[in-house]
C-alpha positions in Angstrom: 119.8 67.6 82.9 116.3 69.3 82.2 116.3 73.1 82.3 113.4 75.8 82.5 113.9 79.0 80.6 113.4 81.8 83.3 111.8 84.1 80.5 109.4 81.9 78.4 109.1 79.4 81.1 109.6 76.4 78.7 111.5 73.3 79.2 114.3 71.9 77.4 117.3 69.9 77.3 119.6 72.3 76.1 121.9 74.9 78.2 120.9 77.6 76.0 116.6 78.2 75.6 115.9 77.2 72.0 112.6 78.7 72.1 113.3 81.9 72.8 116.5 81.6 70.5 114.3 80.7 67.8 112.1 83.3 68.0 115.3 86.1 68.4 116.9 84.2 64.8 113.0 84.8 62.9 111.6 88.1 64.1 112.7 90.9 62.6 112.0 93.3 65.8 114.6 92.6 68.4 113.7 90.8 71.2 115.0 90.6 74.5 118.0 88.0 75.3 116.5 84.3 76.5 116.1 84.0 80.2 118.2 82.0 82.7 118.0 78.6 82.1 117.1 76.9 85.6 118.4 73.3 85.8 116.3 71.1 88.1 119.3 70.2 89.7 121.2 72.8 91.4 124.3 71.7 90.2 124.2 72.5 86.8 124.2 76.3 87.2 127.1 77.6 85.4 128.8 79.0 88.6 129.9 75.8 89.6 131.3 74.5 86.4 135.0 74.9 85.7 135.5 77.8 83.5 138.6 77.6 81.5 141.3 80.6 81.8 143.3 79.0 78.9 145.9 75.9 78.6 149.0 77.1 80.8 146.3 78.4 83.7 144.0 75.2 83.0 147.2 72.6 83.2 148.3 74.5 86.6 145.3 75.7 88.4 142.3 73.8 87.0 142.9 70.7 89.5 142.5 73.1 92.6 140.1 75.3 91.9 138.1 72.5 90.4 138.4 71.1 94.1 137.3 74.4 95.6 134.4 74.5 94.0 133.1 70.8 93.9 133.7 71.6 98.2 131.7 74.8 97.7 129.2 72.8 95.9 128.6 70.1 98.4 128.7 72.6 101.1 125.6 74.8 100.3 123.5 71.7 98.8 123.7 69.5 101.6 122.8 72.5 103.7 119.9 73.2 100.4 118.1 69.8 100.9 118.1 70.4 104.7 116.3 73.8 104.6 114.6 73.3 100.6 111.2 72.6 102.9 110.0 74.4 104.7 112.4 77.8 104.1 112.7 77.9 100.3 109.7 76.0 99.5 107.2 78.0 101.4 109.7 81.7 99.9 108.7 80.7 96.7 105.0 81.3 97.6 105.5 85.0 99.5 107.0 86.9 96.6 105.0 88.1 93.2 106.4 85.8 90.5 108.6 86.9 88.5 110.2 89.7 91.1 113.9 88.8 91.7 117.1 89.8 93.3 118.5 91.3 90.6 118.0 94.8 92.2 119.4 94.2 95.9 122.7 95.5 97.1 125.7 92.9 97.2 126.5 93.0 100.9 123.7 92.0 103.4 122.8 93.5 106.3 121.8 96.4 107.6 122.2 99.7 106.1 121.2 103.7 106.4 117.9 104.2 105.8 117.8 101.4 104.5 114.5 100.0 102.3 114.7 95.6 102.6 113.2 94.0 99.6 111.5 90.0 100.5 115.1 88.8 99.3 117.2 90.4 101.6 115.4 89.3 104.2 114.8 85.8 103.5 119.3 86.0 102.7 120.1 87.1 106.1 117.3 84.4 107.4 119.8 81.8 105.4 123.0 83.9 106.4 121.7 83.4 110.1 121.3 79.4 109.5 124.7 78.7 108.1 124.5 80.1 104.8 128.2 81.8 104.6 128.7 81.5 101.2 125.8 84.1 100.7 127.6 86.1 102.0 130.1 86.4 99.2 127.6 84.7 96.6 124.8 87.0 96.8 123.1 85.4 93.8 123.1 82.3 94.6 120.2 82.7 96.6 118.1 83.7 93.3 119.3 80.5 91.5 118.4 78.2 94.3 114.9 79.8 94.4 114.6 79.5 91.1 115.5 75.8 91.1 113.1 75.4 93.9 110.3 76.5 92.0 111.3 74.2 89.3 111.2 71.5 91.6 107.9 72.2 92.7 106.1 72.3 88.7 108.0 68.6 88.2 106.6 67.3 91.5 103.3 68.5 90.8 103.6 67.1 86.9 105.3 63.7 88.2 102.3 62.9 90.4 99.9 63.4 87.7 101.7 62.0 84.5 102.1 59.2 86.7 98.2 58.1 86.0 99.5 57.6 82.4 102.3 55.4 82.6 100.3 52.2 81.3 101.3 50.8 77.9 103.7 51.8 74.9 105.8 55.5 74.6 102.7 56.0 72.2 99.7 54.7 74.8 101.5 56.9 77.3 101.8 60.5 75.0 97.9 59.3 73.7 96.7 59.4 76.9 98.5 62.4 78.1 97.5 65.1 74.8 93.8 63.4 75.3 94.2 64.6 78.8 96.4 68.0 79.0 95.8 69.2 75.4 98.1 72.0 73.9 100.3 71.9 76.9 101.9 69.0 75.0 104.1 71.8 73.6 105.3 72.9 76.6 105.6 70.0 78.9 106.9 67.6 76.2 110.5 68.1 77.6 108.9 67.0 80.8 107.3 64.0 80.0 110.9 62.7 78.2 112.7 63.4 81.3 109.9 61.8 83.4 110.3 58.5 81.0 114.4 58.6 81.6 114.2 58.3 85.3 111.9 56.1 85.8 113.9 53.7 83.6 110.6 53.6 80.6 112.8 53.4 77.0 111.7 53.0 73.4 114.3 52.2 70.6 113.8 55.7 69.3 114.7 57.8 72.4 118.6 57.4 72.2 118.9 58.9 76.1 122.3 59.9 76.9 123.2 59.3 80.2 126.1 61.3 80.6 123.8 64.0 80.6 123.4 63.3 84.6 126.6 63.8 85.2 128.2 66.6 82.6 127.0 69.8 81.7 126.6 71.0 78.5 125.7 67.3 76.9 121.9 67.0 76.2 119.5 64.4 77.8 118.1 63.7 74.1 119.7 65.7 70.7 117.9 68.4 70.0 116.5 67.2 66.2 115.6 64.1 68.1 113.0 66.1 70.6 111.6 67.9 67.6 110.8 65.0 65.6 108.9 63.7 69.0 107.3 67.1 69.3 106.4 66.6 65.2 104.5 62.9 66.9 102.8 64.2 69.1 101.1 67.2 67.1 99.8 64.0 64.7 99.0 62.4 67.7 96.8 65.8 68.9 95.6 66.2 65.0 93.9 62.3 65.5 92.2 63.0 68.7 90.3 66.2 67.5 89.6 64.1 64.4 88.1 61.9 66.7 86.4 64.2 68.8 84.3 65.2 66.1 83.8 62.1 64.5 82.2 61.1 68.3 80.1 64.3 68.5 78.4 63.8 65.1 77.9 59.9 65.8 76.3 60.8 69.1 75.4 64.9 69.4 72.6 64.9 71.9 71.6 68.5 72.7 69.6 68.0 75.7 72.8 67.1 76.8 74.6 69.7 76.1 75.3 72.8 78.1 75.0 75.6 75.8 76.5 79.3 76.5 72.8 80.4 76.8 72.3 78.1 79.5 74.9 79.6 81.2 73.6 83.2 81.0 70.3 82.1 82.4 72.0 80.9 85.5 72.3 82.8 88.3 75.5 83.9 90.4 75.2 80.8 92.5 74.6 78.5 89.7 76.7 79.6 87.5 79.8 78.9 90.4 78.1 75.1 91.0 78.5 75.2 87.1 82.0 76.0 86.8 82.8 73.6 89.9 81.2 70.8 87.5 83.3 71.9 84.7 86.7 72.3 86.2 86.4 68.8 87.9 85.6 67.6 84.4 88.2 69.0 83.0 90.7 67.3 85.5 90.5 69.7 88.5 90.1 69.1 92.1 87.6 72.1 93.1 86.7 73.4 96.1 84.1 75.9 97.0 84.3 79.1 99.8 81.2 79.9 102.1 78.7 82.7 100.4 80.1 85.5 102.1 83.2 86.9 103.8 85.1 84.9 100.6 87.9 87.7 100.1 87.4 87.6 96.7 87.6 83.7 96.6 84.3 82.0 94.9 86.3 78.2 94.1 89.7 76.9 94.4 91.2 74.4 91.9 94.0 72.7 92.1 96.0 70.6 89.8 99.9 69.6 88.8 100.4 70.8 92.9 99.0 73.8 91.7 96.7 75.9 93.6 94.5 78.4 91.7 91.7 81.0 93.0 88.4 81.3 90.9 86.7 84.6 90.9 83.1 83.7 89.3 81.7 87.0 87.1 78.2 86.1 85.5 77.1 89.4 84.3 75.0 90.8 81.0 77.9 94.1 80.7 81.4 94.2 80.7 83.4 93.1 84.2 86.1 95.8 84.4 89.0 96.5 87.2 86.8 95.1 90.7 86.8 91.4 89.6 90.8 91.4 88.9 91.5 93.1 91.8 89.3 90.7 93.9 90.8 87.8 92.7 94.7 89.3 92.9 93.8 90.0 96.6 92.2 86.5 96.9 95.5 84.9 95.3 97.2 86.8 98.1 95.0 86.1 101.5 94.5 82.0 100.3 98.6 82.0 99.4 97.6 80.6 95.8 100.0 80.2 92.9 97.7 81.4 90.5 94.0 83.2 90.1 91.5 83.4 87.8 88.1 85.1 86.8 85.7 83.8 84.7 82.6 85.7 83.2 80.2 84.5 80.6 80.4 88.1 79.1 83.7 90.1 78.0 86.5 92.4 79.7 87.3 95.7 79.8 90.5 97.1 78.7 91.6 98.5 81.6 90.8 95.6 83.5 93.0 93.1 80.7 95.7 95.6 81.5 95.6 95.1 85.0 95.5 91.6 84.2 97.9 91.6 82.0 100.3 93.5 85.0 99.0 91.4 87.8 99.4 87.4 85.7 95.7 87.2 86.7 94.3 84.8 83.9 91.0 85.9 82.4 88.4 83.4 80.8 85.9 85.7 78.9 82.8 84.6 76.5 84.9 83.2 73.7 87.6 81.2 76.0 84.5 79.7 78.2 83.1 78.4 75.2 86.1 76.4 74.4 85.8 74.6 78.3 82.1 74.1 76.9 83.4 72.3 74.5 85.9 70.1 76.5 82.6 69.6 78.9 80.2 68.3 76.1 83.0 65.9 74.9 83.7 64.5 78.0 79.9 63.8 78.2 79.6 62.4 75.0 82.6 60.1 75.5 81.0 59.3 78.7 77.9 58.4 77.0 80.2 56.1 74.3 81.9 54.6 77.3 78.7 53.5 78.6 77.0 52.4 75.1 79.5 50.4 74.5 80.1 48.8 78.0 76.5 48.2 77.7 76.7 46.7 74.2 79.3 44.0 75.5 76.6 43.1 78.4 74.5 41.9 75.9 76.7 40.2 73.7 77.9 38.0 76.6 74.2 37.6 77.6 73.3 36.8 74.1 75.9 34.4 74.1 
């Protein structure tokens, strides 16, 4: 089974996060446990794993509570994948991430004076459509949310590492890092568990299959996944090798979109721009009308996930206005994420704010670095076409 640390967000193979293990074991300041780890499937929460209560107990009662829970564990996922879309799906997308149940009261219903948080609600919804066992498993609720969510990132990352499935293990992780950069490092676990199911193996990915059936044993050994993760970083060090070898062979800079270009634009330009450069970059964009936006200037959407644009092309500093334009755009559209971009730099109080609100912010020196990614993509556009060209007339000369 795959898992997704609740706290660092990373994915893994292993019941316990390694990541944030790892960086408990090194630091000397002490750092908050690791987060849940959320299996994709349901069934690999703890909770319904036998826990033992020692041998005598174990040799007498472990057959029939074992039973019991397997029964509680068909009951609530067959009812799960009925009501998983629309009810759970579309939760997900009402609640601030990262707010959870941890904080409402053990018995549903209602109370004295009561004050309902978005999870009680949504529990007595569920309670209402056959959900007993919340009743008496109040947290169950949070788990299957969480696994929800989970299900929604693989779907989204399924449909798009599925344009790279052509080739070797190698071809396939080449033309993933070329695509998704960095992310490598956090989606690796992914793309391993991506190759499993559908079946793709290479002599050095010793899969256990037993891992779809019993908890606790791995997909892949841990030292196994790190010497992959160890590939791939050569495999990122050779394309940016590459990148530069291309740019000096062929730097054109008329070509080139340079930051001043971008502070001569206007507002409007400057959002046609950025439209240009997220589709580059892999995007589907979509713009808003002029006006009446709330807060909304593009929408891009990628890995099934939908992101707000709020478009800031100013000569001083953008400060709290812009963040809280684009958290209430996030909110009216129903995004999963929102962003503002500015050609110039943020105030502190608005990257606080930020910070509070998980609004991403793309300043001078981050906007530069999608310049970057931009040029290349013309330049190995320009290759593409030089070379295309340069087979032409080889046949021709022929």
């Amino acid at each position: 089974m795959i898992y997704r640390c609740s706290a660092c967000r990373k994915t893994s193979f292993e019941t316990t996060c390694p990541w944030c293990t790892a960086n408990s074991l090194q630091d000397s300041v002490q750092r908050p446990a690791p987060g849940q780890q959320v299996p994709l499937d349901p069934s690999f929460y703890p909770d319904f794993q036998y826990q033992t209560k020692g041998f005598l107990k174990d040799l007498l009662g472990k057959k029939k509570e074992q039973a019991q829970l397997a029964e509680l564990l068909r009951s609530v996922l067959k009812k799960y994948s009925e009501f998983r879309n629309p009810y759970f799906a579309n939760f997900i997308h009402t609640v601030r991430r990262g707010e959870s149940a941890g904080n409402d009261v053990a018995t549903p219903g209602a109370r004295m004076n009561g004050s309902y948080s978005p999870w009680e609600l949504f529990r007595e919804v569920l309670i209402r459509k056959g959900f007993n066992e919340l009743e008496d498993l109040p947290h169950l609720l949070d788990k299957l949310l969480y696994t929800t969510d989970f299900n929604n990132s693989y779907m989204g990352f399924s449909a798009e590492i599925s344009r790279h499935m052509q080739g070797s293990v190698f071809d396939i992780l080449r033309s993933w890092i070329q695509e998704t950069g960095v992310s490598f490092r956090e989606d690796l676990s992914l793309l391993l568990y991506f190759l499993w199911k559908n079946n793709i193996r290479h002599p050095k990915l010793p899969f256990s299959d037993e891992a779809s059936s019993m908890y606790g044993i791995p997909l892949l050994p841990q030292d196994i996944f790190e010497s992959w993760l160890a590939t791939c970083e050569h495999i990122y060090f050779d394309i940016l090798v590459g990148r530069l070898e291309t740019k000096l062979e062929y730097f054109d800079p008329n070509q080139y979109v340079t930051m001043y270009h971008v502070d001569a634009m206007d507002g409007y330009s400057f959002e046609k721009f950025l439209a240009t450069l997220f589709r580059t970059l892999g995007f589907d964009v979509e713009g808003t009308k002029l006006s009446g936006d709330q807060g909304a200037d593009l929408f891009a959407t990628r890995f099934g996930k939908k992101m707000v644009i709020q478009a800031k092309n100013y000569s001083g500093s953008v400060g709290n206005g812009a963040v809280q334009e684009a958290i209430s755009a996030k909110s009216f559209y129903g995004c999963d994420e929102a962003m503002v971009v500015t050609n110039s730099y943020f105030t502190r109080s608005a990257l606080e704010l930020a910070t509070a609100a998980s609004v991403r912010l793309i300043g001078r020196r981050e906007l530069q670095i999608y310049l970057d990614d931009y040029n290349q993509q013309l330049i190995e556009r320009f290759r593409s076409l030089d070379v295309a060209g340069g087979s032409e007339a080889g046949g021709a000369g022929s």
